[in-house]
N, C-alpha and C positions, 0 to 999 in steps of 0.2 A: 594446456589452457589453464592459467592461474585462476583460482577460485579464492573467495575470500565468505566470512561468515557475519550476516546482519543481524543487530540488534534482538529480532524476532527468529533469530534463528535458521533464516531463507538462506542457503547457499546461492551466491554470485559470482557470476562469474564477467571474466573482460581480458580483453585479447590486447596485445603490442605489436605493436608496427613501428617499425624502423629504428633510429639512432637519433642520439644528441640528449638536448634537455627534453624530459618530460611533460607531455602535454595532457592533462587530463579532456577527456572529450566525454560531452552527455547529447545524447539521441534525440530526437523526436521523435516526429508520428500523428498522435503521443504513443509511447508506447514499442516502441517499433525496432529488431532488432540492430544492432550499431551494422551489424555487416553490409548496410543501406550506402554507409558514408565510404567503404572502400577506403582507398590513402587519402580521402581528400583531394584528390585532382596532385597527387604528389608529397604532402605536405609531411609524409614519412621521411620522403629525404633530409630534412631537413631538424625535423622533431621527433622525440622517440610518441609515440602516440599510444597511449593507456585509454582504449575506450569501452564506455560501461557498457555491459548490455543488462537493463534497470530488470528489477523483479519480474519474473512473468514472462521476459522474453528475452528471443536466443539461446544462449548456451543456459542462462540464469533459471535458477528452482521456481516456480511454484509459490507464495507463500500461502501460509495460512488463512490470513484474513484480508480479502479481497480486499476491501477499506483500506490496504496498507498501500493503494498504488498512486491513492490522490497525492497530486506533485508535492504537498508539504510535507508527506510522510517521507519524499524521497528527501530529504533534506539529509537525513540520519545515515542513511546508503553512502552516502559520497561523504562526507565526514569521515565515517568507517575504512572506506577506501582509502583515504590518502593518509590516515594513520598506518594503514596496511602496508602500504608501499614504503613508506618510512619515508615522506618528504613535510618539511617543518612548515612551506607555503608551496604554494603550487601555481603554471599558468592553467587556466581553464578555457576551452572553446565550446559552445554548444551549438547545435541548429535550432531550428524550428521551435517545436512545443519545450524541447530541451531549453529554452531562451530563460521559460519562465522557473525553468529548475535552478536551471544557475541563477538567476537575480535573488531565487530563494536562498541560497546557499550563500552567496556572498552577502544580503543580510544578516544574515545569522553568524558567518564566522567572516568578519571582514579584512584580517589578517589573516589568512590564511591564504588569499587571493593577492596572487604577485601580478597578473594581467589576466582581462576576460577579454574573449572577442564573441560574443553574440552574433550569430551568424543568419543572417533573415530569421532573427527570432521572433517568439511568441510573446509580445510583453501582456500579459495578462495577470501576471503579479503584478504591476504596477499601476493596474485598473483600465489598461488602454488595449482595446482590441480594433483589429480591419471592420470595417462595416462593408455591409453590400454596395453600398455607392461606391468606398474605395476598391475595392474587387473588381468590379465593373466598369470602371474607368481605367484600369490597369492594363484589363483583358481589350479594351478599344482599343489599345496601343498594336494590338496585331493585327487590329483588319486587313495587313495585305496576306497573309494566310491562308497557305489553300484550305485550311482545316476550320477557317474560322468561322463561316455560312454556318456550318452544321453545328457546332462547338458553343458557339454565344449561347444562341437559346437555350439549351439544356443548362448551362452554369447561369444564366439571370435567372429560368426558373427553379432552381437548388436555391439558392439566396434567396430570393423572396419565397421562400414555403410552398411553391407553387409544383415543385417536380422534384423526383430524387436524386441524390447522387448518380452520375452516370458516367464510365470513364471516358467518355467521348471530349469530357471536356478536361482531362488530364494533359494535354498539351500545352497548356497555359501553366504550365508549371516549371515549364522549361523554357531557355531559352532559343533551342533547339529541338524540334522534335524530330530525332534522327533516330539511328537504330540503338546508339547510347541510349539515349531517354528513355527508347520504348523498353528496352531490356530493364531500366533501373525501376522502369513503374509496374513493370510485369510482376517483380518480385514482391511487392508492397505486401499483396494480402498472405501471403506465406510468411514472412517476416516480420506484421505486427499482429498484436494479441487487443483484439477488439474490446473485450471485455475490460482489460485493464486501461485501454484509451477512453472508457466510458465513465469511471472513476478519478481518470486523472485529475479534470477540471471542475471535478466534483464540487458544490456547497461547500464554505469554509476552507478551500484551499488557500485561497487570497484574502489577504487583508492591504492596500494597497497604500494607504495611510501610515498602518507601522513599518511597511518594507521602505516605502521612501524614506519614513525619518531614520530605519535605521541603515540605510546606505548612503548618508550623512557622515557617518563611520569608513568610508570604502575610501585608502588613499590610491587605489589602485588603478591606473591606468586601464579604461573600456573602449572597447571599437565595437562600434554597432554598425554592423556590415550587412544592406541590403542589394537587392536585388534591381537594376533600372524597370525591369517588366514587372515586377512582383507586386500582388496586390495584397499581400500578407506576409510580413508588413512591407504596406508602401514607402519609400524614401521620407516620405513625409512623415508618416508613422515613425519610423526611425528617426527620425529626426525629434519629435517629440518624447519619445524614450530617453533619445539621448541626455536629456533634457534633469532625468532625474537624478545623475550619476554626477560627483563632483570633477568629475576628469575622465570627459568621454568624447569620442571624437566618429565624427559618422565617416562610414564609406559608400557610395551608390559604385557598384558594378555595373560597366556600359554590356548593354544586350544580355543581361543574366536573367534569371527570374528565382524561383527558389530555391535549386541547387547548383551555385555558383559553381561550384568545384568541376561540375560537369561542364557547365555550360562553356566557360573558358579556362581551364586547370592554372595555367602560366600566369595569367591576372590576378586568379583567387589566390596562387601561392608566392606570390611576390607580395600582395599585397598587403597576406597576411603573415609571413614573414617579417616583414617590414615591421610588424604592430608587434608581433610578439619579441623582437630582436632590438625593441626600443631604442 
């Protein structure tokens, strides 16, 4: 397991998967060990795949100053990294909460980024998040669902402040709730570090004014890749993300929802393929 050493000293670590050109890959969650994304529904075949596992979790140390997990501190980690590896630009993929790390990172160093694919990311560096209406108009998309009588109510009331988190309503996260899903949401709470996803979107992480003006700077080709079922972000959402990038192009996956890779592997890896092989 390569290990590399951050700024503050945290040892990190991040695992390879397969052959070809290098794909730097960052997690969600937030927070959440990369061993979540597996090959990607394949996509080792095709790409050698370098994916982080961020401060705090997985193989990765500990750091010091808990403050150091909010997503702009991670800005400094992946710069480190891809000095590490010894490449001059890099492509980037990320998921979910990971969305708003890369949009950070490609701010901030915008040649450095050869192609991003945003994968039903988080855009909350760019000041735009899901709302409960989008969520819930997402989740009506499955009312033929045996699961879904019991499953709505507890996610309407999560959203509006009304009830807690409950996994009952984790089916809506998939496009599928088969025995893949069930297995890949079983692992969740062993595999992310709470405390550091509680940080991540911390005060002050976002400033969403200078990340658009400085991704004005980005000549790089972006694919902002969602979900048909997903209500974070909805196609719509993505679509307005896309919106901030000088050359970006959206994908909506038919019958996905937030982990495409799962939900249909051969579509996510063709399609993404496809973006990254310009």
């Amino acid at each position: 397991m390569p290990t590399f050493t951050a700024s503050d000293g945290t040892r990190l670590a991040y695992h390879v998967r397969g052959e070809g050109e290098p794909l730097l890959v960052l997690p969600g969650g937030p927070m959440r060990a990369s061993a979540y994304l597996g090959d990607l529904g394949g996509l080792a075949a095709h790409r050698r795949l370098i994916l982080l596992d961020l401060r705090g979790t997985g193989d990765s140390a500990l750091p010091a100053d808990p403050a150091s997990y909010r997503c702009d501190r991670l800005v400094d980690d992946v710069e480190i990294l891809r000095a590490h590896i010894g490449l001059d630009h890099m492509d980037v993929l990320s998921h979910s909460a990971g969305g708003s790390l890369a949009i950070l990172y490609a701010a901030a160093h915008p040649h450095r980024v050869r192609r991003l694919a945003l994968i039903t990311g988080n855009p909350s560096a760019l000041g735009l998040r899901a709302t409960p209406e989008e969520r819930l108009a997402a989740a009506r998309l499955r009312s033929g669902e045996p699961w879904f009588e019991r499953a709505f109510p507890a996610l309407e009331a999560w959203l509006t402040g009304t009830g807690d988190f409950d996994e009952v309503f984790m089916p809506f996260f998939y496009g599928r709730w088969d025995d893949a899903a069930r297995a890949h949401d079983a692992a969740t709470e062993e595999q992310t570090n709470d405390e550091a996803g509680d940080h991540y979107f911390a005060d002050g992480a976002f400033t969403p004014d200078a990340t658009r003006a400085a991704l004005r700077a980005l000549t790089a080709p972006v694919l902002v890749h969602a979900g048909e079922l997903d209500g974070g972000p909805s196609p719509d959402l993505a679509r307005r993300a896309a919106e901030a990038f000088p050359n970006a192009e959206v994908t909506v996956q038919p019958g996905a929802a937030h982990y495409p890779w799962l939900d249909d592997p051969e579509w996510f890896v063709r399609r993404t393929v496809e973006f990254l092989d310009g």
